[in-house]
N, C-alpha and C positions, 0 to 999 in steps of 0.2 A: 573652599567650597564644601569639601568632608565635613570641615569641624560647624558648619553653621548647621547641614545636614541633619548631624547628629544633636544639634543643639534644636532645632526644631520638634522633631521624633520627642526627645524627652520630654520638649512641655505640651506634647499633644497625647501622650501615651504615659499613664505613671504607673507603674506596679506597685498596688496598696497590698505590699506582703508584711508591712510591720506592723497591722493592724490582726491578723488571723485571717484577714479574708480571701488573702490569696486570688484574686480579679485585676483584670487589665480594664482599666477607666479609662474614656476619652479625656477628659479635662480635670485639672490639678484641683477646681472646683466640686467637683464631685467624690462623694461621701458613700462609703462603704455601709451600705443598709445593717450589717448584721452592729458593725460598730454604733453606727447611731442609734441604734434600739435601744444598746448595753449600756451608755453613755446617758439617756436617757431616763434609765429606770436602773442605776446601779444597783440598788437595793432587792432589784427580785432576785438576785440569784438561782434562777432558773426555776422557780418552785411553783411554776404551773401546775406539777402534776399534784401537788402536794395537796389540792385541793379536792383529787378525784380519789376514789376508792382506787386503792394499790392492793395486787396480789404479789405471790411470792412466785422468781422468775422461777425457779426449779425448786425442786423439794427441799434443796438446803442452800439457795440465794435469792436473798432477799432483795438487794441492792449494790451496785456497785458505784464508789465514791472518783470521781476522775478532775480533771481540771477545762476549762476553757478559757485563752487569755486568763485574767486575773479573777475570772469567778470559780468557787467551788461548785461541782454540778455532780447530783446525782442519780445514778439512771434506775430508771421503777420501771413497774411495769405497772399498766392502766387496765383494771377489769375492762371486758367487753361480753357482750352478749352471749360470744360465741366461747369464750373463756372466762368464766365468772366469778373463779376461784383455782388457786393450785396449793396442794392435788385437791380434784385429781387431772387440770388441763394445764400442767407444767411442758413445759418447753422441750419438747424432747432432744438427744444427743444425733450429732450429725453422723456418727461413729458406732457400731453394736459392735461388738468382739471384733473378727474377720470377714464378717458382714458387709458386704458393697453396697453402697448407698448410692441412689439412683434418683434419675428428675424424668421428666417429660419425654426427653428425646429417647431414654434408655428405654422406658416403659412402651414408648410405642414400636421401639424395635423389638423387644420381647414379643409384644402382641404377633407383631408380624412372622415372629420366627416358632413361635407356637403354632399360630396357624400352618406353616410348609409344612414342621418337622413332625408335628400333632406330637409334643413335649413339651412338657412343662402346663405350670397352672397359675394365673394371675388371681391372688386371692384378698378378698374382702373382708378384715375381719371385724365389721362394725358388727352391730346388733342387726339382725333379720329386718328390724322394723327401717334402720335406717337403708339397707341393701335396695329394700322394696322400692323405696323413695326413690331412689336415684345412683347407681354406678358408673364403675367404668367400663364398656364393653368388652365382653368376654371374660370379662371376671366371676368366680365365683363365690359363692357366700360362706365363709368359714367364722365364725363368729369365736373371739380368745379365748371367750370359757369353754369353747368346746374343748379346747388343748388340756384343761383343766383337769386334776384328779380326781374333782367332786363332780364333773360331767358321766353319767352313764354312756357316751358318745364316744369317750376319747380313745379307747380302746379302736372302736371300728376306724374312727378318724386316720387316726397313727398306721394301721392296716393299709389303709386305703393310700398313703402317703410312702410307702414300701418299707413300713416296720417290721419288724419281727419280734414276738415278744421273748426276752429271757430271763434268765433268772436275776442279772444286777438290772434289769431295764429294759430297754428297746436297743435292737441292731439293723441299722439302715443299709441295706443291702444294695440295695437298687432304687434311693430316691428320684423323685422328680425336681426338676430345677420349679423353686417358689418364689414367687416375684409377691410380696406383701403390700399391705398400703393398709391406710386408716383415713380417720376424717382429717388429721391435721399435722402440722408437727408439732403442733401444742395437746393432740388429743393422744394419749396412753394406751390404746387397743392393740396399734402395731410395735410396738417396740414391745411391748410385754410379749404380744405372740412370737415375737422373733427370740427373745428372751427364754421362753419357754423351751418352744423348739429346740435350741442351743443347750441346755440343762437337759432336754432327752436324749439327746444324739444324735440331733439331726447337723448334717454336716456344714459349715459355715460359708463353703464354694458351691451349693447348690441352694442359698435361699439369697435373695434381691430383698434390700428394704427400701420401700419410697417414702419417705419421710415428708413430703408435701400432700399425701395425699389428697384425697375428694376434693379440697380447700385452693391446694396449686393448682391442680388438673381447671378446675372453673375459674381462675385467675386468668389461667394462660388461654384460655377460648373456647376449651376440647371440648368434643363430644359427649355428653353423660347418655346413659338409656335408664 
């Protein structure tokens, strides 16, 4: 009675793992959609994209060569509106030096713990024009050329953030914790400003990067003002 059991189950249940697809199919009859596709059309070898205008995923990767089943496939990246070319909207790193890298859930407890502690500052460093438009509440507008040498700003800026000025630099004495963000993690404004920061001396345990910025923040539902 076990073994008809078991003989049953297998011709009602087949696992199509030799094919790539890795699915549990009801009947022996049925066809793994990704196989049939492939099976179909051997000859595209995946080069859908190869049609669209491709940018460069980071400043020095262009493409990475991989395999699927028996096809070579190779992964591009597709202009889009919101990224139209890199650089300068390359893909940014999930990782800055000692830098904590931060989503949604961290950003809104910051917010919350700014507001008890009245410490710390959630800062925006797109352009003024983009801040205008639309943020995340309670943030402030610090825009990354102000950090800049060529900024007449950065002087007070760095002050204002608990610099001191000295002879090899700046000496952070008494910063405040900086929770960062930008438009994207393909837009370049927050990581250069975290970058910056880090090459003045501001200290690597008192600044937050959110690396999804404006872009994740409105994926995930949140509030803009």
């Amino acid at each position: 009675m076990f073994k008809i059991v078991i003989i049953m189950l297998s011709l009602t249940y087949v696992l199509m793992s030799d094919n790539g697809c890795n699915v549990l199919v009801k009947k022996k009859t049925q066809l793994c959609q990704e196989s049939t596709v492939l099976n179909q059309n051997k000859n595209s070898s995946f080069e859908s994209n190869a049609k669209s205008d491709t940018i460069n995923i980071s400043r020095k990767l262009t493409s990475v060569e991989t395999q699927y089943l028996d096809y070579n496939v190779t992964i591009e990246r597709v202009a889009t509106h919101l990224a139209p070319s890199c650089p300068p909207f390359c893909i940014q790193p999930i990782k800055i030096e000692k830098v904590e890298t931060v989503g949604e859930l961290e950003v809104l407890s910051f917010i919350d713990e700014v507001k008890r502690k009245r410490d710390g500052l959630l800062i925006d460093v797109r352009k003024n024009s983009k801040y205008k438009e639309e943020t995340i509440p309670s943030a402030i507008n610090l825009p990354y050329e102000m950090l800049t040498e060529s900024s007449p700003y950065q002087k007070e800026v760095l002050k204002s953030l608990g610099a001191k000025k000295i002879k090899r630099g700046w000496l952070f004495k008494n910063p405040q914790k900086l929770l960062i963000f930008g438009e994207s993690s393909f837009s370049p404004e927050a990581s250069k400003a975290v970058k910056k920061l880090i090459k003045l001396g501001y200290p690597t345990n008192k600044m937050l990067y959110y690396r999804g910025g404006i872009v994740s923040w409105k994926t995930a539902g949140l509030t803009l003002i």
